[in-house]
N, CA, C and O atoms as a GROMACS GRO file, in nm:
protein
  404
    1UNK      N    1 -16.503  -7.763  -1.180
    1UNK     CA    2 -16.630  -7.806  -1.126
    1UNK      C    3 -16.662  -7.719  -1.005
    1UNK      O    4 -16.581  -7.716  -0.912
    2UNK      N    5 -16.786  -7.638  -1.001
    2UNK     CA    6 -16.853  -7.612  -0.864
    2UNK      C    7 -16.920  -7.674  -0.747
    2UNK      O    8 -16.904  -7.789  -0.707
    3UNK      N    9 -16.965  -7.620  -0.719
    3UNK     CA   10 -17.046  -7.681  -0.570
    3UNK      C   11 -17.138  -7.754  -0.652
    3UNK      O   12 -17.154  -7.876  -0.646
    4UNK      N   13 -17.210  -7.662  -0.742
    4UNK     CA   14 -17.348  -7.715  -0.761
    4UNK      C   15 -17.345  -7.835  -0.850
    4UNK      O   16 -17.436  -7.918  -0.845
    5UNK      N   17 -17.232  -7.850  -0.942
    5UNK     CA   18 -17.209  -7.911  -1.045
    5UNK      C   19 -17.158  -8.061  -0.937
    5UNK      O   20 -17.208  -8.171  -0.965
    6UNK      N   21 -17.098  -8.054  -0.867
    6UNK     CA   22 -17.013  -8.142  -0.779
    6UNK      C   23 -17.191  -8.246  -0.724
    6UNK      O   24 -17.218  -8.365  -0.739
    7UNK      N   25 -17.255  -8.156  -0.676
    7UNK     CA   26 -17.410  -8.228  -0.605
    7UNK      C   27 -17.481  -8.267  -0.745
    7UNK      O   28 -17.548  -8.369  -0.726
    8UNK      N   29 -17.487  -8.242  -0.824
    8UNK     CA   30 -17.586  -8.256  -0.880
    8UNK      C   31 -17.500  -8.397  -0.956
    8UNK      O   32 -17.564  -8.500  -0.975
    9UNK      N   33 -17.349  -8.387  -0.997
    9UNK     CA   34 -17.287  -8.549  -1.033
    9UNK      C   35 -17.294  -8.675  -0.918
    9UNK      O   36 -17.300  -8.796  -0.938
   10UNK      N   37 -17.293  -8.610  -0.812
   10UNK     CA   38 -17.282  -8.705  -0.636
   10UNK      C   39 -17.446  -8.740  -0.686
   10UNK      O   40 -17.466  -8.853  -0.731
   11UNK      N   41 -17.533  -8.668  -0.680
   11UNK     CA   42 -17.676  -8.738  -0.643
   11UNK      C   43 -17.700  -8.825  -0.810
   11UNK      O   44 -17.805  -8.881  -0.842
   12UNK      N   45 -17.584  -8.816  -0.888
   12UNK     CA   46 -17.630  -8.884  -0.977
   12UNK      C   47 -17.579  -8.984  -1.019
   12UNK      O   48 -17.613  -9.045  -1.120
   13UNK      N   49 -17.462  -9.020  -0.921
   13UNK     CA   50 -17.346  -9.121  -0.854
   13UNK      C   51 -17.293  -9.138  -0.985
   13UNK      O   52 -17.288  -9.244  -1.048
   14UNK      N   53 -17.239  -8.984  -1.032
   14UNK     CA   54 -17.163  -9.011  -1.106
   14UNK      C   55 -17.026  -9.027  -1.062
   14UNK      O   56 -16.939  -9.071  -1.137
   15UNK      N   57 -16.989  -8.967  -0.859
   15UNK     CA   58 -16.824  -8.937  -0.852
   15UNK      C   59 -16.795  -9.052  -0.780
   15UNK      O   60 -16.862  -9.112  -0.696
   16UNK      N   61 -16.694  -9.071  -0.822
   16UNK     CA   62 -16.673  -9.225  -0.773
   16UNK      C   63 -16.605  -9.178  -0.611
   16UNK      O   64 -16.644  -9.235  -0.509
   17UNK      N   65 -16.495  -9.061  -0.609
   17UNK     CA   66 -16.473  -9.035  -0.420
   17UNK      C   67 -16.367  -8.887  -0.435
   17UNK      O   68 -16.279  -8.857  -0.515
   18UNK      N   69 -16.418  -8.826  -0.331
   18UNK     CA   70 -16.310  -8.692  -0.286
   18UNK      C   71 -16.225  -8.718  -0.242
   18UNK      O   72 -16.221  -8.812  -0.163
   19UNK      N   73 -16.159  -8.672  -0.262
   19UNK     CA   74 -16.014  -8.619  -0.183
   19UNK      C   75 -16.024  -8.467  -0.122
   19UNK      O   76 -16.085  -8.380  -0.184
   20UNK      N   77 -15.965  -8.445  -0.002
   20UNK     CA   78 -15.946  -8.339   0.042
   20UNK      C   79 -15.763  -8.337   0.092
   20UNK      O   80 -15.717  -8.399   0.188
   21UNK      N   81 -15.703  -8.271   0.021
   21UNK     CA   82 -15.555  -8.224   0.002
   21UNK      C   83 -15.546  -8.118   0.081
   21UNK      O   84 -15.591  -8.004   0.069
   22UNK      N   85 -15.458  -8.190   0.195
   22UNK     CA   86 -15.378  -8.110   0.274
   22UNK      C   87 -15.273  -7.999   0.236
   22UNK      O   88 -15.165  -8.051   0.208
   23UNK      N   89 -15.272  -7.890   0.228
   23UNK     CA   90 -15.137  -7.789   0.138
   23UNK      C   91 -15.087  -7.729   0.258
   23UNK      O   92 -15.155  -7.707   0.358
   24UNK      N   93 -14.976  -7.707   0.247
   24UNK     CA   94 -14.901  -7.620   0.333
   24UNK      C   95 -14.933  -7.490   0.393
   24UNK      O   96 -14.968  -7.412   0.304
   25UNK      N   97 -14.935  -7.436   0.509
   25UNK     CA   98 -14.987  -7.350   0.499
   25UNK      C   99 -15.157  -7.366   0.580
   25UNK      O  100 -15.237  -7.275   0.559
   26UNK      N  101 -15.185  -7.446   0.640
   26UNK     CA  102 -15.284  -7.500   0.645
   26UNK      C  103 -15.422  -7.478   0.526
   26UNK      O  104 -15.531  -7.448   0.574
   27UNK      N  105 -15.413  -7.488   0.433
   27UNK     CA  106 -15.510  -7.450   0.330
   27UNK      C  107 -15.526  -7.618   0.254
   27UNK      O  108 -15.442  -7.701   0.219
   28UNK      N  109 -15.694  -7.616   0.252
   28UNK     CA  110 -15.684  -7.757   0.229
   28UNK      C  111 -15.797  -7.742   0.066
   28UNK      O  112 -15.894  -7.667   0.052
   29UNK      N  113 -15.740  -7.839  -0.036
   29UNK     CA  114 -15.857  -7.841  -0.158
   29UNK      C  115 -15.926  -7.969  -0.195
   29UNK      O  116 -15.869  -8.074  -0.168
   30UNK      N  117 -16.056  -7.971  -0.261
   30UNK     CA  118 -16.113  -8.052  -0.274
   30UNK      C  119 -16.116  -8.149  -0.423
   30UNK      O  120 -16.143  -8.071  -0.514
   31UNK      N  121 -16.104  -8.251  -0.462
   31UNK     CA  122 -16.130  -8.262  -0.552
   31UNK      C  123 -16.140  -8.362  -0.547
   31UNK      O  124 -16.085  -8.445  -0.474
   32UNK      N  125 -16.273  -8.375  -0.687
   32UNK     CA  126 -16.362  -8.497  -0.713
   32UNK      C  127 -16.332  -8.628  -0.843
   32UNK      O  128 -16.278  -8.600  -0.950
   33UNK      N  129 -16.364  -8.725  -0.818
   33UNK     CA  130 -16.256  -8.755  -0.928
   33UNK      C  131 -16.434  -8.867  -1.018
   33UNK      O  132 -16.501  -8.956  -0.965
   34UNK      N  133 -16.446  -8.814  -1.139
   34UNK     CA  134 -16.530  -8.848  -1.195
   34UNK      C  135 -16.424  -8.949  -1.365
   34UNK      O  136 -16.314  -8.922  -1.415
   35UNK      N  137 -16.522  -9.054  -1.400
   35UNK     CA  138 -16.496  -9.089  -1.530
   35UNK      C  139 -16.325  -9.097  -1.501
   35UNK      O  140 -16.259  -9.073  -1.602
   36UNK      N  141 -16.250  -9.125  -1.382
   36UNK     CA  142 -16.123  -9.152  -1.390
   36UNK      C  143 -16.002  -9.037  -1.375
   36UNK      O  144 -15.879  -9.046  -1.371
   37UNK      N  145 -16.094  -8.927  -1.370
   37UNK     CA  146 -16.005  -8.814  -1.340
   37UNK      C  147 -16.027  -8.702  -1.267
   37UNK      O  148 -16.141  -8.657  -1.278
   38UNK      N  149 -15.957  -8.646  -1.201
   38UNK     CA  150 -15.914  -8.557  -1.102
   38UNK      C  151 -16.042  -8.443  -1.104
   38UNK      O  152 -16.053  -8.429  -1.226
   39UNK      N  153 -16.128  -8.370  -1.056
   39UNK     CA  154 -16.181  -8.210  -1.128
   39UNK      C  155 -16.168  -8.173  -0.941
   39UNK      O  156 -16.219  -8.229  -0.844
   40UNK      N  157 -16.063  -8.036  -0.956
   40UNK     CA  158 -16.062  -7.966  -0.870
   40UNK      C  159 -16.196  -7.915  -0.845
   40UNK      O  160 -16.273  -7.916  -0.942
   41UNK      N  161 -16.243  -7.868  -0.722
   41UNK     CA  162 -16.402  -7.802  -0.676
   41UNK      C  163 -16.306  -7.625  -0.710
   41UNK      O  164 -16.186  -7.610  -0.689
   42UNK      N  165 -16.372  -7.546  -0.750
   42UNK     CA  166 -16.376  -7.402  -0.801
   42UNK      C  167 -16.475  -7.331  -0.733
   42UNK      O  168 -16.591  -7.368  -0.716
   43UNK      N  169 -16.417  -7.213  -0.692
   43UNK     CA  170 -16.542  -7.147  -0.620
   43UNK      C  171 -16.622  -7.039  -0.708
   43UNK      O  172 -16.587  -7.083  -0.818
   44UNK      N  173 -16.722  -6.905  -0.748
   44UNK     CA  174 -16.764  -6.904  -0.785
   44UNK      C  175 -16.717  -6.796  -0.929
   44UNK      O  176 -16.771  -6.757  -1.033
   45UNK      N  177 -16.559  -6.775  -0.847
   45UNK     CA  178 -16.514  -6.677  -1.000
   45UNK      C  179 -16.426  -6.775  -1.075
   45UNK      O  180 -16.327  -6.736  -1.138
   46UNK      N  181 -16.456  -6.883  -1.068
   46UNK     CA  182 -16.380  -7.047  -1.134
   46UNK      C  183 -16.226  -7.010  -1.077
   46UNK      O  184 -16.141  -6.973  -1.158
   47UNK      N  185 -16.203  -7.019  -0.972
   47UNK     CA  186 -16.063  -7.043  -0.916
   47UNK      C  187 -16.062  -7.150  -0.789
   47UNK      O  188 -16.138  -7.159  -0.693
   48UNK      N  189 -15.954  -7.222  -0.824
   48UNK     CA  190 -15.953  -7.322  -0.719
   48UNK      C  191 -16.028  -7.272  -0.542
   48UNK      O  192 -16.000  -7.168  -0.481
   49UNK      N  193 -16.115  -7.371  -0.499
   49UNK     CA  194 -16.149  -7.346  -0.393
   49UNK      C  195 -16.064  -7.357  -0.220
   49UNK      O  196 -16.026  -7.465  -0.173
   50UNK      N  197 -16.055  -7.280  -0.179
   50UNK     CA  198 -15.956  -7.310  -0.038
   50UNK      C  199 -16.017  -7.377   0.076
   50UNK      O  200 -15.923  -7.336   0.144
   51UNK      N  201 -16.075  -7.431   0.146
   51UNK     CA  202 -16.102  -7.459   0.266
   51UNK      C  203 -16.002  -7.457   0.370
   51UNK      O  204 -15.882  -7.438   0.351
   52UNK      N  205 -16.061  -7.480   0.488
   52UNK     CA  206 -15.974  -7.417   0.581
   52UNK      C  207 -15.956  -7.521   0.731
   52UNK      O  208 -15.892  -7.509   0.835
   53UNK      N  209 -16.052  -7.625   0.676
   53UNK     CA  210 -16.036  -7.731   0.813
   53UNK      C  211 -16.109  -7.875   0.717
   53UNK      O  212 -16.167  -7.858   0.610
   54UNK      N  213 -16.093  -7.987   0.770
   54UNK     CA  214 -16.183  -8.117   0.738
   54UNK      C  215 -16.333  -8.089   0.821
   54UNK      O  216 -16.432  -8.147   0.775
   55UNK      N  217 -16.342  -8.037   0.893
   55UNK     CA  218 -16.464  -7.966   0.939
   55UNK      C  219 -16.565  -7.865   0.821
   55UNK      O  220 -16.686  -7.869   0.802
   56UNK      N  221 -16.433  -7.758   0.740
   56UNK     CA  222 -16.543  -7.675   0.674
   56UNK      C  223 -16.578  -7.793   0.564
   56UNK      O  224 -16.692  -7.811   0.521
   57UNK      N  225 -16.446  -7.882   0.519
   57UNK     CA  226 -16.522  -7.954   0.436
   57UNK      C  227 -16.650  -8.012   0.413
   57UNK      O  228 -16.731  -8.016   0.320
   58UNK      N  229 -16.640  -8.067   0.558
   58UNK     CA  230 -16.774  -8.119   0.595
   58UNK      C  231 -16.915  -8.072   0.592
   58UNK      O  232 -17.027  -8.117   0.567
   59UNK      N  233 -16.849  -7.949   0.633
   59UNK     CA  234 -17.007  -7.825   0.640
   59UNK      C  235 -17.055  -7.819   0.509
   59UNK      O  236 -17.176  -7.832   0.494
   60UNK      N  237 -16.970  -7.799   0.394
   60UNK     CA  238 -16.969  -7.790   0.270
   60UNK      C  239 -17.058  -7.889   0.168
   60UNK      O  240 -17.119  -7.856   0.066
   61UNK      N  241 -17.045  -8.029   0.233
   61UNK     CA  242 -17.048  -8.139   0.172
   61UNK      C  243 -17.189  -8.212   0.221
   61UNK      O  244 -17.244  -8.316   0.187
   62UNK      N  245 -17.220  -8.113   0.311
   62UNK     CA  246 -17.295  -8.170   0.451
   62UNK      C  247 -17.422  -8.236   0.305
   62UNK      O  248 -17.446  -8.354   0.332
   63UNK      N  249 -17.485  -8.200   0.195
   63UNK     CA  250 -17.609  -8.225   0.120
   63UNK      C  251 -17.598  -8.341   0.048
   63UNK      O  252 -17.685  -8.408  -0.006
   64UNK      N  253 -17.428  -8.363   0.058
   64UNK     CA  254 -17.395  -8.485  -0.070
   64UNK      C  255 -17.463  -8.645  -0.018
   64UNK      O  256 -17.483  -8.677   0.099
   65UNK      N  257 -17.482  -8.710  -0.112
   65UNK     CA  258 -17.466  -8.822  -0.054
   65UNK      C  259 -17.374  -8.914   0.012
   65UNK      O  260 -17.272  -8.849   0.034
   66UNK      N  261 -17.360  -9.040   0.058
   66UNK     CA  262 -17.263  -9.137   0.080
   66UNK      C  263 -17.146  -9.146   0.032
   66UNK      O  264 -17.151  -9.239  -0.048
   67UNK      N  265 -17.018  -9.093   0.035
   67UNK     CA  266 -16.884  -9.091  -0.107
   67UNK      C  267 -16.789  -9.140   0.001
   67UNK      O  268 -16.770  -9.120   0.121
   68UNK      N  269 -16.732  -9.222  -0.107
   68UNK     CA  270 -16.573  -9.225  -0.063
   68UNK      C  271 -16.486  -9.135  -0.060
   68UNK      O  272 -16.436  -9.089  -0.162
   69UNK      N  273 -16.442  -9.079   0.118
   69UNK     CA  274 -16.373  -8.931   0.121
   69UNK      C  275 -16.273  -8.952   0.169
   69UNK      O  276 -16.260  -9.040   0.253
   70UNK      N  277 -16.153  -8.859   0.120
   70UNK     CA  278 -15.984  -8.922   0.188
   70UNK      C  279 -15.966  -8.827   0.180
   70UNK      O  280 -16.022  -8.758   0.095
   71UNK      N  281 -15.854  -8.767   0.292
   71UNK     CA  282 -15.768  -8.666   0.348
   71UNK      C  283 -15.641  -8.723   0.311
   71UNK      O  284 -15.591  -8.832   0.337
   72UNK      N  285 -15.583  -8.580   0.215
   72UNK     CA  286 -15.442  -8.656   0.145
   72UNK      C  287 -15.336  -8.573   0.171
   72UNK      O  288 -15.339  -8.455   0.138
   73UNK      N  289 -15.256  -8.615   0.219
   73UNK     CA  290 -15.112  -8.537   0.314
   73UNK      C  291 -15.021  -8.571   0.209
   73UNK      O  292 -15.033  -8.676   0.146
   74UNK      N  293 -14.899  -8.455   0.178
   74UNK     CA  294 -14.780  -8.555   0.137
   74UNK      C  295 -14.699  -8.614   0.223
   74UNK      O  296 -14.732  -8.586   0.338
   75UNK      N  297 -14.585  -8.700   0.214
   75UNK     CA  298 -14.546  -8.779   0.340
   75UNK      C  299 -14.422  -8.648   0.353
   75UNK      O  300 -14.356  -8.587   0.270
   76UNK      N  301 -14.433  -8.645   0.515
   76UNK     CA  302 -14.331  -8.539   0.577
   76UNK      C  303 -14.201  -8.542   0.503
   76UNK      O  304 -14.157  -8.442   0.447
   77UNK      N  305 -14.128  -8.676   0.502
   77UNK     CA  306 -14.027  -8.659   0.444
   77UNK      C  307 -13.963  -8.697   0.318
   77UNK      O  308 -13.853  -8.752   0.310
   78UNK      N  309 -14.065  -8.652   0.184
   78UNK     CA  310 -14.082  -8.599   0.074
   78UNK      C  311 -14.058  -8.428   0.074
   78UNK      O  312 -14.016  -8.371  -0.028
   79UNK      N  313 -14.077  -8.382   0.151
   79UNK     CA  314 -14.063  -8.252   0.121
   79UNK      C  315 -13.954  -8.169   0.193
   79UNK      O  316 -13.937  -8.048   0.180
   80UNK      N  317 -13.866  -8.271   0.287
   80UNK     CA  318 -13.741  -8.226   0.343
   80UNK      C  319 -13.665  -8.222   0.205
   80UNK      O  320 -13.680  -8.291   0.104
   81UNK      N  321 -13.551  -8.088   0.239
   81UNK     CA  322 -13.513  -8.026   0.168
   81UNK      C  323 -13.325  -8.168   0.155
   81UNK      O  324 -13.256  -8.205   0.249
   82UNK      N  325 -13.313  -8.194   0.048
   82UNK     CA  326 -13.222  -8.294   0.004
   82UNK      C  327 -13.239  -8.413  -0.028
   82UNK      O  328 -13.143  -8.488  -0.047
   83UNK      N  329 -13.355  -8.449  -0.040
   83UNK     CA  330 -13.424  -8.576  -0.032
   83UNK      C  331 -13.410  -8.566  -0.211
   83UNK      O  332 -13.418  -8.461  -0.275
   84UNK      N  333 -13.387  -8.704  -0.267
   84UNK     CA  334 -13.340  -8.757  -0.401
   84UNK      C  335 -13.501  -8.729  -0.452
   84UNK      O  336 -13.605  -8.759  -0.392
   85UNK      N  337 -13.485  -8.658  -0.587
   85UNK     CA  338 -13.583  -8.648  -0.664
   85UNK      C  339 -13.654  -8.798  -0.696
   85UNK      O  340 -13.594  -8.903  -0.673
   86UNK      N  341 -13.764  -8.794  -0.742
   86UNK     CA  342 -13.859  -8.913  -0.796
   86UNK      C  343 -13.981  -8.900  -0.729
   86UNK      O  344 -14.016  -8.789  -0.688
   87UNK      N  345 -14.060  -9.013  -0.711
   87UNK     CA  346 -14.218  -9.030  -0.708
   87UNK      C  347 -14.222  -9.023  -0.563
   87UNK      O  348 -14.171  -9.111  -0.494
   88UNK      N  349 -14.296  -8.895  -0.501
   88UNK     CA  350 -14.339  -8.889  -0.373
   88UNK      C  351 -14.435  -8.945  -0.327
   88UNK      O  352 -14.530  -8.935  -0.405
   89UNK      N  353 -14.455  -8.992  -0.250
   89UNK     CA  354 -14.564  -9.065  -0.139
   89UNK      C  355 -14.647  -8.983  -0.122
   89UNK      O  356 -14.606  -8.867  -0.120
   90UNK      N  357 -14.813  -9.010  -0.098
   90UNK     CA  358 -14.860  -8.989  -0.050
   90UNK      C  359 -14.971  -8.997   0.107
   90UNK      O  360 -15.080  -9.043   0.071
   91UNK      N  361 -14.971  -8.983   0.176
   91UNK     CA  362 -15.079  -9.045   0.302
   91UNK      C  363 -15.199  -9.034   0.235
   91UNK      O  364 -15.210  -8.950   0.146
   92UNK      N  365 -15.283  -9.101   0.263
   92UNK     CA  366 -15.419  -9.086   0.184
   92UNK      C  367 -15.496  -9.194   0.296
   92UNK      O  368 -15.496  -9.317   0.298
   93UNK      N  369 -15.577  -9.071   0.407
   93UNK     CA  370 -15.617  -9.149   0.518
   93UNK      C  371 -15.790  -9.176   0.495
   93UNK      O  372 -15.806  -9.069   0.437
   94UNK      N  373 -15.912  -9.229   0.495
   94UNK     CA  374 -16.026  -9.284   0.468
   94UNK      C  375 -16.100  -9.149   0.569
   94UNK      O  376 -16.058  -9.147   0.685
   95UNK      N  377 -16.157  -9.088   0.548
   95UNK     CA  378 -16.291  -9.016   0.672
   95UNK      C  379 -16.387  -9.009   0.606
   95UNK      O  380 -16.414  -9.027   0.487
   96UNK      N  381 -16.476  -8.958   0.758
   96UNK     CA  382 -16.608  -8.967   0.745
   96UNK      C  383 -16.637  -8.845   0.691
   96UNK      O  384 -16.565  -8.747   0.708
   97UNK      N  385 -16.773  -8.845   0.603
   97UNK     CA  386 -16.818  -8.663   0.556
   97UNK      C  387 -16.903  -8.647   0.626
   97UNK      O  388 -16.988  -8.570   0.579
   98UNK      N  389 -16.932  -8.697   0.754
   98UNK     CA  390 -16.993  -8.640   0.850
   98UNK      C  391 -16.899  -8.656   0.949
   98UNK      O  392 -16.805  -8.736   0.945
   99UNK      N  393 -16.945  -8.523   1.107
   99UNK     CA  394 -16.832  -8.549   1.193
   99UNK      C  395 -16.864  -8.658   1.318
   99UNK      O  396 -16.805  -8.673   1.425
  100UNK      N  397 -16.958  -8.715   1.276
  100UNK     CA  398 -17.021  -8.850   1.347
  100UNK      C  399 -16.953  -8.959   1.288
  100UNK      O  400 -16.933  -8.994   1.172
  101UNK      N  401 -16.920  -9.006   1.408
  101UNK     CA  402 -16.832  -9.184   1.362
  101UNK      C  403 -16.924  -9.313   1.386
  101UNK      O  404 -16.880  -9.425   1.362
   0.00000   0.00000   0.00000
């Protein structure tokens, strides 16, 4: 899914809410979750899109309507090195898509 494809499902309330995924590295991705499933945002040569703060998100998003938006971390210590394999945690904190509270 693109930008344009992403606005034109939001103004047609088809996405039910974003996520913006925190990655290592500070590189953060977006994705929209329509009809029950996941669609990464793609930028314009269809490869996953990078952002670079919850700010550019914002700038990005600034046209959409009203959505349910979450900033999703994995939990710190899921990814320490010895920790027993299985189902990692996630943080999955509520923000605003504007930077007004």
């Amino acid at each position: 899914m693109n930008l344009h494809d992403l606005s034109q499902h939001a103004h047609a309330g088809h996405i039910d809410a974003l996520n913006l995924i925190s990655i290592e590295g500070g590189i953060y991705v977006l994705e929209a979750y329509m009809d029950g499933r996941a669609h990464p945002l793609n930028n314009t040569q269809g490869k996953t899109l990078h952002l670079r703060s919850v700010e550019h998100a914002r700038d990005l998003l600034r046209e959409l309507p009203s959505l349910p938006f979450h900033l999703v971390h994995a939990v710190v210590h899921d990814e320490m090195c010895g920790m027993q394999d299985g189902t990692q945690d996630t943080l999955r904190v509520p923000i605003s898509l504007n930077s007004a509270w």
